[in-house]
N, C-alpha and C positions, 0 to 999 in steps of 0.2 A: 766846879764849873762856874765863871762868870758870864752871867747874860743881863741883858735888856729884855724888856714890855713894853710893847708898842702897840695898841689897842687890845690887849690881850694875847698878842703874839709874841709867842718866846723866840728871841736870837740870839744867838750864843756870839762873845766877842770877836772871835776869831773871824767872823767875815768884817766887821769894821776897821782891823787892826789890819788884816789884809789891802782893805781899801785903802788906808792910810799908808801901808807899806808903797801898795801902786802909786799912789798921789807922789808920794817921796820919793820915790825911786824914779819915776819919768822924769819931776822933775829935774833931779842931778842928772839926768840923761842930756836933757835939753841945754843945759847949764854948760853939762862938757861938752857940749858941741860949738858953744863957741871958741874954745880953742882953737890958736891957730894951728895947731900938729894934726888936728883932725880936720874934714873935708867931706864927711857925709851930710847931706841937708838934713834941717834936723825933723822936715814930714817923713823924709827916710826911716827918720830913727824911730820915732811915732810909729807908724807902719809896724815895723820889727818888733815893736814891743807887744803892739797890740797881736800880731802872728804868734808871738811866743808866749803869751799869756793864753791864748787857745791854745795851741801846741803843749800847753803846761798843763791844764784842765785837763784833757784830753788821757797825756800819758799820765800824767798822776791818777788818775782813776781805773787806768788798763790796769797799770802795775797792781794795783789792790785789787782789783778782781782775777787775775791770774792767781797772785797770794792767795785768794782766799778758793780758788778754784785746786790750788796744790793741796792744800792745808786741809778743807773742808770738802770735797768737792763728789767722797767717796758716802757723803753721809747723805742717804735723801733728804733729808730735811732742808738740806743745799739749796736744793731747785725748785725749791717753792715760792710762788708770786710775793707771798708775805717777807719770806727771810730778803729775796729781792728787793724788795721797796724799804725793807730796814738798812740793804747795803750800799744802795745807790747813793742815796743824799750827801755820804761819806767827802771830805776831801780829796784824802790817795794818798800817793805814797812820794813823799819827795824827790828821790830821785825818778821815778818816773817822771813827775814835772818838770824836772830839769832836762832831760833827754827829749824830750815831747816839746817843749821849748826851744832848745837846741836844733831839734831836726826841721821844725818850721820857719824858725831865724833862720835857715840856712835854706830853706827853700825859699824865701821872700827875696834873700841876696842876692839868689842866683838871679831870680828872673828879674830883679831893679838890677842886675850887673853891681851889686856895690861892693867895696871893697871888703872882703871878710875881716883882715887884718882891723882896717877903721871902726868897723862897727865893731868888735867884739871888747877893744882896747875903752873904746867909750861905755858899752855896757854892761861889762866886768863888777865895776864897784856898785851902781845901782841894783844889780843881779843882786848882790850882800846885802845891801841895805834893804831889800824887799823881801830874803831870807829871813833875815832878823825878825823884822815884826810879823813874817811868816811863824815865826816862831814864838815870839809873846803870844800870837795869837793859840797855838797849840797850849800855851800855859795856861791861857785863859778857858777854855775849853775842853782842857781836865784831860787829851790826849798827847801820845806820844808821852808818859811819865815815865817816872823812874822810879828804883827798887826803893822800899822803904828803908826807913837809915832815921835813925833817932834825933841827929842833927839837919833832917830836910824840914821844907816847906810841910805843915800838917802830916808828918814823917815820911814823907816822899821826897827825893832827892829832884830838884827841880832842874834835870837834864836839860829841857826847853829853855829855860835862862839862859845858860852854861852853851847853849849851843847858838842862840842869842849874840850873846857876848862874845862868843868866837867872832862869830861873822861881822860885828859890828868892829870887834879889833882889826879884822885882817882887813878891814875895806879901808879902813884909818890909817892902817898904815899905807896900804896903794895909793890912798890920794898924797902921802905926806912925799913919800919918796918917789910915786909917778916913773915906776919903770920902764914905762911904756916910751920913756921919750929917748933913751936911750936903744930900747929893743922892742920897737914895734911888733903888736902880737904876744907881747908876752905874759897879758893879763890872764887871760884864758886857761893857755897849759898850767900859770901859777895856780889859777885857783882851783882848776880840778885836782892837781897834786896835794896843797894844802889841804883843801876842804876833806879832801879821803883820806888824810891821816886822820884831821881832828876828828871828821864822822865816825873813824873804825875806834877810836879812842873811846869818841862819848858813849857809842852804842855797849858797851861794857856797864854802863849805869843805867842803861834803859829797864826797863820794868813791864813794861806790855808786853802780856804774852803772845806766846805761836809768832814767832816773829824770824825765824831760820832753823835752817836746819846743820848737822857736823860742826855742833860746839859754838858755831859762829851764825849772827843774826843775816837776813838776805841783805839790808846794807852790809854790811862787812862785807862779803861776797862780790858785792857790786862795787863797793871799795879799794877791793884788790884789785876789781879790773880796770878801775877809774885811774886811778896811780899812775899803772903802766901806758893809760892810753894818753895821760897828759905829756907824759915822758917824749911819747913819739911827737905827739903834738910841738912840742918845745924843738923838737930836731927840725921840726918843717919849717917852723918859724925861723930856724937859724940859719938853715942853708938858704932858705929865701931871701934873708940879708944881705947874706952872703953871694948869691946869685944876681943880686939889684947893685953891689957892691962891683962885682966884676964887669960888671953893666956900665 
């Protein structure tokens, strides 16, 4: 685990690296807004982020108390005010913060009427980029490891890089190739299809225990459902095209 001491208070990295992620990640929000293909004002965009960044607290933290209510929930020792106050402070669980995120960005839309297609297409890549040092920060912080392996980091396979570097490649490539300007909307359904292969991929090297159950981790699970739901996602965005097309 890496931390800081700040008048004798220990902080572990992963909320500065966090911080860093947000700083970086708005700001290529605000950056793609001045694109001429997009049209959302960029306090709009402001707005949504700041909605989804609660929305991401929020569900990432259900998610982990549900896990641990499935997992532990049978044991008294469960429901005591102490094991409580050891499990709260916790981050959660990723894709709960994505969905929690998700579900609030898409309430904020509705009632600013803004276009879902435009905002999502805008922040798609920064969503990656705030992944990523979401995830140096897990490195730093000594969660979310991987199985031991003679060739890892202090013999642990350092899955958080690995998943790091995924997301920092796939966002690299969206801005290089900018699909979106040929097929508006199609940032979105990519990356949930993408990200659920690589995630059901990495979670094979994961290392923390109690983490699923039927051979396969609760990401995995949540993987498979993630896949199919970008699939449908990708059909909406097309006939939408297609529909503004006949238009």
């Amino acid at each position: 685990m890496y931390y800081i001491e700040i008048s004798g208070v220990i902080i572990s990295l992963y909320w500065p690296s966090a911080l860093v992620g947000i700083a970086l990640a708005t700001g290529l929000a605000l950056f793609r807004c001045r694109a001429e293909r997009f049209h959302t004002p960029a306090k709009r965009i402001v707005g949504t982020i700041f909605l989804s960044l609660l929305g991401g607290l929020l569900g990432a933290k259900l998610f982990q108390i549900i896990g641990y209510v499935i997992r532990d929930g049978s044991n008294p020792g469960f429901w005591t005010a102490e094991n409580w106050i050891w499990m709260i402070p916790g981050v959660g669980v990723l894709y709960g913060g994505l969905f929690g995120g998700l579900a609030f960005a898409l309430l904020y839309i509705r009632r600013k009427k803004l276009d879902f297609v435009d905002v999502t297409d805008i922040l798609v890549p920064p969503l990656l980029l705030f992944f990523t040092f979401g995830r140096f920060g897990c490195f730093f912080a000594g969660c979310c490891h991987g199985l031991p392996a003679d060739w890892g980091y202090n013999g642990i396979i350092p899955v958080q890089l690995f998943e790091a570097g995924f997301t920092l490649l796939f966002m690299t490539i969206l801005l290089i190739l900018r699909p979106e300007r040929k097929q508006p909307g199609i940032l979105l359904p990519l990356y949930l299809m993408v990200y659920a292969v690589g995630r059901f991929i990495l979670e094979f090297f994961r290392g923390d225990i109690g983490r699923g159950v039927f051979l396969l981790s609760t990401s995995q699970w949540i993987s498979l459902l993630v896949f199919p739901a970008g699939l449908l996602l990708l059909r909406w965005v097309k006939r939408r095209k297609s529909d503004l097309l006949k238009h």
